[in-house]
MDTraj code that builds the backbone (N, CA, C; nanometers):
import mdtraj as md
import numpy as np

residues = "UNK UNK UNK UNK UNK UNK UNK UNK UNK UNK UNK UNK UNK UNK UNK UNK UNK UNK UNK UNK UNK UNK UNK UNK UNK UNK UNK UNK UNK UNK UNK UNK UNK UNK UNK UNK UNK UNK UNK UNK UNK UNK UNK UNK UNK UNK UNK UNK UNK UNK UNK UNK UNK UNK UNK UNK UNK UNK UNK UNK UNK UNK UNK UNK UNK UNK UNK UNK UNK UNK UNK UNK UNK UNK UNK UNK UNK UNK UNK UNK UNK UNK UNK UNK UNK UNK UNK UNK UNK UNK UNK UNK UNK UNK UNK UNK UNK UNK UNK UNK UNK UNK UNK".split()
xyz = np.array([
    [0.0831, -0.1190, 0.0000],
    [0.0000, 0.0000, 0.0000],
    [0.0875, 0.1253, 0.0000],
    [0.1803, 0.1104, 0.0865],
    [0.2600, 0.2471, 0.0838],
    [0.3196, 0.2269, -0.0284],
    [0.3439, 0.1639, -0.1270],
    [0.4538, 0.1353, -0.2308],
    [0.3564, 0.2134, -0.3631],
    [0.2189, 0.1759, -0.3585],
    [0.1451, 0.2453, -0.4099],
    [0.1050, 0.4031, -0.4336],
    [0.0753, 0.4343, -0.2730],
    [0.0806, 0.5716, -0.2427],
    [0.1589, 0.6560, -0.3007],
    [0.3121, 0.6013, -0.2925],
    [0.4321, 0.6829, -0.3288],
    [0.4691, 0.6490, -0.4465],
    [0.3854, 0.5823, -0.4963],
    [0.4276, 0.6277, -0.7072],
    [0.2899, 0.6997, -0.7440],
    [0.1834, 0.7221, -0.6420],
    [0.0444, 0.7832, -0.7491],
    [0.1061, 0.9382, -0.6819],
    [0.1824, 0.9600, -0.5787],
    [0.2659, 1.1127, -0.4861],
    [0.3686, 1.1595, -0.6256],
    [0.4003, 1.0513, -0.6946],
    [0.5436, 1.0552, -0.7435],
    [0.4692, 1.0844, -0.9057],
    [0.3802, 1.0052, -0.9356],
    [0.3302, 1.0753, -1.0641],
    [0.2096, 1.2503, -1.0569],
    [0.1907, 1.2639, -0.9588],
    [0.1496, 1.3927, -0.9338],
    [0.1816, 1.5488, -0.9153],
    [0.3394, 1.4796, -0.8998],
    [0.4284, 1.5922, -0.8777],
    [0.4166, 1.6892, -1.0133],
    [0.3966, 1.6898, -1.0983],
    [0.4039, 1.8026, -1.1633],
    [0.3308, 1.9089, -1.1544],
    [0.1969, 1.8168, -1.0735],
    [0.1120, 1.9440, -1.0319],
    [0.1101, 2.0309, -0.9368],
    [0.2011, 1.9608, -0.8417],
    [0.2832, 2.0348, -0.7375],
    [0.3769, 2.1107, -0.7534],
    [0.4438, 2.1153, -0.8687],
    [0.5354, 2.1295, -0.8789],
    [0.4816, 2.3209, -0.9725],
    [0.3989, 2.2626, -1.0286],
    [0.2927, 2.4079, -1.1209],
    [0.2794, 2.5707, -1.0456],
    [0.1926, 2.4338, -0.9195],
    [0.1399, 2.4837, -0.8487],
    [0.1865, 2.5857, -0.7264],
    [0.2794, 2.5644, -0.7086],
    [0.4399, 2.6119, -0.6358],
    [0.5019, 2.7364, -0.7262],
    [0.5081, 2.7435, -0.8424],
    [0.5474, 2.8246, -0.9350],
    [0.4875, 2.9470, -0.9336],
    [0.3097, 2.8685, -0.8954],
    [0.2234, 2.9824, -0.9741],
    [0.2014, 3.0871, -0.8613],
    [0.2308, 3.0140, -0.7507],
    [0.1861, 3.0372, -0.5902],
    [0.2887, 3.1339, -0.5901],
    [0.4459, 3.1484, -0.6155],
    [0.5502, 3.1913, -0.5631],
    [0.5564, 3.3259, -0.6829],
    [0.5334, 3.3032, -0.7968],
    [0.4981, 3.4566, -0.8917],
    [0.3844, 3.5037, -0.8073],
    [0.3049, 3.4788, -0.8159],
    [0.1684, 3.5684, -0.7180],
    [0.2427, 3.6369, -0.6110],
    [0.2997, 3.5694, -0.5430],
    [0.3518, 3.6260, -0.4149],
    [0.4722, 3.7165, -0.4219],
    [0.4862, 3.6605, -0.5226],
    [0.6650, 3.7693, -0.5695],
    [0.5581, 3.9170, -0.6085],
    [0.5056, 3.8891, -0.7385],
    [0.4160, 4.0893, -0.6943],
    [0.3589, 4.1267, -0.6526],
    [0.3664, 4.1065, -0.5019],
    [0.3880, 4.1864, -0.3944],
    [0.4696, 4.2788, -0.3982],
    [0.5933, 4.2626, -0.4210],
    [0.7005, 4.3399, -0.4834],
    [0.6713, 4.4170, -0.5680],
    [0.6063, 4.4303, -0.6600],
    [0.5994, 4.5167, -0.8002],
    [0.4861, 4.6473, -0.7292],
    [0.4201, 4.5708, -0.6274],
    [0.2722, 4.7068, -0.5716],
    [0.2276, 4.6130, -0.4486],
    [0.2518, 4.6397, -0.3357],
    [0.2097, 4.5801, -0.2491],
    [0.0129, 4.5800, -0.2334],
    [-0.0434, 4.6053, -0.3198],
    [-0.1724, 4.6223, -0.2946],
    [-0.2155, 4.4841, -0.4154],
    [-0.1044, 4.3999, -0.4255],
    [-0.0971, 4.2275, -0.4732],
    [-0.1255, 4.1642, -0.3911],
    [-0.1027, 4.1140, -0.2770],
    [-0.1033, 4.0409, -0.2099],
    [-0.1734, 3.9040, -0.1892],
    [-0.1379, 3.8178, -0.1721],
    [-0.2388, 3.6987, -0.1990],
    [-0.2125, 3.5974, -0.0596],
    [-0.3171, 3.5644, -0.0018],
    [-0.2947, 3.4684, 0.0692],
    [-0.2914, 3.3335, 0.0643],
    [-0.2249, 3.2059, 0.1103],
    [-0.2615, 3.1127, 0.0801],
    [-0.3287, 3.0385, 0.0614],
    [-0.4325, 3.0225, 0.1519],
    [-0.5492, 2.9832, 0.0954],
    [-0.6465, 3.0574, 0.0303],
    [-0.6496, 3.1898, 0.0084],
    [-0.6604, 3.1938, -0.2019],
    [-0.6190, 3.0993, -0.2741],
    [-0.5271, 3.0854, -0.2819],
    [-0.4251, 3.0387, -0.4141],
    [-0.4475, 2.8566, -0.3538],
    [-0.4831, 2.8056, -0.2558],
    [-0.5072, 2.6868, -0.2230],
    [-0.7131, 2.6569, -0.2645],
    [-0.7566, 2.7824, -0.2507],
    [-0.9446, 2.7751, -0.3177],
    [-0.8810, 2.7182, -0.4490],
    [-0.8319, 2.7793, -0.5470],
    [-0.8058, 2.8082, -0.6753],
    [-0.7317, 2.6365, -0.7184],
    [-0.6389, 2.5769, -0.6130],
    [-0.5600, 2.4337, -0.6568],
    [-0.6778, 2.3808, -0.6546],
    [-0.7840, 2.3835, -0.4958],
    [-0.8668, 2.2776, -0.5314],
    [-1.0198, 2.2630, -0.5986],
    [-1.0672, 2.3973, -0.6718],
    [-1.1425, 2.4174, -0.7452],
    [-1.0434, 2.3699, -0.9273],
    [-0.9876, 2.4047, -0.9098],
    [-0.8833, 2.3238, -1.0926],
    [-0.8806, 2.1858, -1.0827],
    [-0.8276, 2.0943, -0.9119],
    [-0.8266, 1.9830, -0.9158],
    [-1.0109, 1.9185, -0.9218],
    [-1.0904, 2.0134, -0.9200],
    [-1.2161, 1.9558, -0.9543],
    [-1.2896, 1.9479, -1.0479],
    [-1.2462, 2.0847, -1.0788],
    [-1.3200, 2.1417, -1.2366],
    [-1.2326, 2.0623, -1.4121],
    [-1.0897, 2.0360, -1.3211],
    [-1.0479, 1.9840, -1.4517],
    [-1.0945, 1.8852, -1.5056],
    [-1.0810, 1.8301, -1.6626],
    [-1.0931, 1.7230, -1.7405],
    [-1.0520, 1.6271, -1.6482],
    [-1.1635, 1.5566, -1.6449],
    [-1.0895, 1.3793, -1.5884],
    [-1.0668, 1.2528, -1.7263],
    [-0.9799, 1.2245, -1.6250],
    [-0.9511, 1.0896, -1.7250],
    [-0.8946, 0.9814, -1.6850],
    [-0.8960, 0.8791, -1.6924],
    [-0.8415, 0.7559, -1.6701],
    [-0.7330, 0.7361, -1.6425],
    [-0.6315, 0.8040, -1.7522],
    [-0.5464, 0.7324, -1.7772],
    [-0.4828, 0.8914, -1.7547],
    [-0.3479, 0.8036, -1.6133],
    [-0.3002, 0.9644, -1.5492],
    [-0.2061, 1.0741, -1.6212],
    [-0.1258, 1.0156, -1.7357],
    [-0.0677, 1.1396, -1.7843],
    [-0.1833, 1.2535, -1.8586],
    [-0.2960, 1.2157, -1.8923],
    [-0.3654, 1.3033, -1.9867],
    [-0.4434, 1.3646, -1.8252],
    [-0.4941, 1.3350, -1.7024],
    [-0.5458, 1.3531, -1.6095],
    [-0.4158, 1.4806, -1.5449],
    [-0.3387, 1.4811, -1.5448],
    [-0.2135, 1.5614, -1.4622],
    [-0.2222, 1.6666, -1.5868],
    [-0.2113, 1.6451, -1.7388],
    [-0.1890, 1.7941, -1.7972],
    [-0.3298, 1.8214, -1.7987],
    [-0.4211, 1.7539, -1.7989],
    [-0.5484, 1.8454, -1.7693],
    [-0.5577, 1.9792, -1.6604],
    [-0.5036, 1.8649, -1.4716],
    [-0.4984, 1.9957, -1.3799],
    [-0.4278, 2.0827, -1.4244],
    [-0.2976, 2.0732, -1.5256],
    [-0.1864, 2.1335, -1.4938],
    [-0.2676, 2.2727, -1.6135],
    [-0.2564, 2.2274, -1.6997],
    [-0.3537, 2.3708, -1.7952],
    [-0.4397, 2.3930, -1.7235],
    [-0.5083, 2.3214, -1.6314],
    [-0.6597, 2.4236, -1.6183],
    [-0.6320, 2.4845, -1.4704],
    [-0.5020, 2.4665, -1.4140],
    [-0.4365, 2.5871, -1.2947],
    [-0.3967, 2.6750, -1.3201],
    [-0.2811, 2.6203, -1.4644],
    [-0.2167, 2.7689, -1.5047],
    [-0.3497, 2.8721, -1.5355],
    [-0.4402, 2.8734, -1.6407],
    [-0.5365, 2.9099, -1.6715],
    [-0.5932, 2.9688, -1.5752],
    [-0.6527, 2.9117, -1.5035],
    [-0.7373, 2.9969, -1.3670],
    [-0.6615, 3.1083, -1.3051],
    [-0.5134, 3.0882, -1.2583],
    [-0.4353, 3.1578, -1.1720],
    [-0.4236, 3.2765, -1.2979],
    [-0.4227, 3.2458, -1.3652],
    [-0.3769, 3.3574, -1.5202],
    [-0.5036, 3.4508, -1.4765],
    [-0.5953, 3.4084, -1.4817],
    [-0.7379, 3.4695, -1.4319],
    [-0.7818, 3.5405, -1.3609],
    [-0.7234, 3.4663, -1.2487],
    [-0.7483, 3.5082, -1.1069],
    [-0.6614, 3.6821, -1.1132],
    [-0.5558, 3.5838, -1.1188],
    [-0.4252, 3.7546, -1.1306],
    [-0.4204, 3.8211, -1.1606],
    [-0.4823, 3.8142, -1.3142],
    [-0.5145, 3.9866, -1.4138],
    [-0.6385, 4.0036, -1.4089],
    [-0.7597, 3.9317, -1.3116],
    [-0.8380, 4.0305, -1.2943],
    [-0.7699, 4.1434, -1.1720],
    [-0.6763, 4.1594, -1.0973],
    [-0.6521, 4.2098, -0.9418],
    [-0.5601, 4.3029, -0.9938],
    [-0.4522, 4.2979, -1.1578],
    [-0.3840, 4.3827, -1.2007],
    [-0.3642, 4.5159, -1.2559],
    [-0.3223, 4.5475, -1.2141],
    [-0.2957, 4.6998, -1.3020],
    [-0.2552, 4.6748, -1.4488],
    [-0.3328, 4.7495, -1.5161],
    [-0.3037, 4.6827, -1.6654],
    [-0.1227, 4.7194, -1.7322],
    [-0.0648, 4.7810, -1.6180],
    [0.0756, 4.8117, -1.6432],
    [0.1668, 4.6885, -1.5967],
    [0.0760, 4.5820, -1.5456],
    [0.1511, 4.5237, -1.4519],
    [0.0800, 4.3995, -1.5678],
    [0.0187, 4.3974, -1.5966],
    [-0.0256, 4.2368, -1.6805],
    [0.0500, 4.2430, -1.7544],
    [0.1177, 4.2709, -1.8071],
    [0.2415, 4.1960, -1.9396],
    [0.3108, 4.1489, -1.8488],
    [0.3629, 4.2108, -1.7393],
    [0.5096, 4.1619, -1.6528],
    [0.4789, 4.0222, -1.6166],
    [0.3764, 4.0725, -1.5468],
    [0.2783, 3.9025, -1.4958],
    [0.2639, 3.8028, -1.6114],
    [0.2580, 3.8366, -1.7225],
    [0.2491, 3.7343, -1.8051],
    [0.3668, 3.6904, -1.8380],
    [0.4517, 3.8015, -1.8610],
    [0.6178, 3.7257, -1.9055],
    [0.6742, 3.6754, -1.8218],
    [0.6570, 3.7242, -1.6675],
    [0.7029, 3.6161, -1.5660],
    [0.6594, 3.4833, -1.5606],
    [0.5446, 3.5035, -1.5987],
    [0.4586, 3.3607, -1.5773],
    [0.5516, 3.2986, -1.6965],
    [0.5295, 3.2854, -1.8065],
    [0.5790, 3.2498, -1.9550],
    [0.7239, 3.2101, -1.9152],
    [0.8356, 3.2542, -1.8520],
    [0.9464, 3.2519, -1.8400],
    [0.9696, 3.1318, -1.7158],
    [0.9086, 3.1753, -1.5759],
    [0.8839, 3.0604, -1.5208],
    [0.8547, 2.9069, -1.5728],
    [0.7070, 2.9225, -1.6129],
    [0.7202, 2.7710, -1.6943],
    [0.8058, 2.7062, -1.7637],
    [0.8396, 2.8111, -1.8402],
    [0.9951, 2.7672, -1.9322],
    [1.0923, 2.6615, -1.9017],
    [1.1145, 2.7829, -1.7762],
    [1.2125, 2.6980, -1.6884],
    [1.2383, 2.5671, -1.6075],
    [1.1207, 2.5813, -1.5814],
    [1.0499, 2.4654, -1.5254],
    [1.0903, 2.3436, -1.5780],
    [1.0391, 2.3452, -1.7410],
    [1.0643, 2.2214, -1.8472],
    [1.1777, 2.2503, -1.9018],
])
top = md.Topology()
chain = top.add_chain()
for i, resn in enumerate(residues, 1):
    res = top.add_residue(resn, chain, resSeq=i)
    for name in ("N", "CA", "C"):
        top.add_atom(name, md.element.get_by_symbol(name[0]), res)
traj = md.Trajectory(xyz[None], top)
């Protein structure tokens, strides 16, 4: 059972791994205008409304890029509705550059 647990932990990680990204840009512009601010459980409503709302599927690699687009997506959402429209490109190229990196 635990041998189980820790490969369905171990194939999930990417969404953790997204999700961490998306959490830590949000929180970084703070910096750019402190009137950003986001708390964690915001940004924890938002993981587990994507982990519900996303495409399901069977078969887990198509199930993981489902959450994983439909977090980025939301948080994309969430963020530039709260932005200063001087501040949504930055937010987007950070975002864009982050992921990058990521992969």
């Amino acid at each position: 059972t635990e041998v189980k647990i820790t490969s369905a932990r171990e194939e999930f990680r990417p969404v953790a791994t997204r999700g961490s990204i998306l959490y830590f840009l949000i929180v970084e512009m703070s910096v750019v205008n402190c009137m950003y601010q986001t708390s964690l459980s915001q940004f924890l409503g938002i993981f587990e409304l994507s982990m519900q709302r996303s495409e399901k599927s069977p078969i887990t690699s198509k199930r993981i890029r489902s959450i994983v687009e439909y977090l980025t997506f939301e948080v994309f959402k969430y963020s530039c509705r709260a932005l200063y429209e001087t501040h949504k490109f930055l937010f987007t190229l950070l975002l864009a550059l982050k992921i990058d990196l990521e992969s």
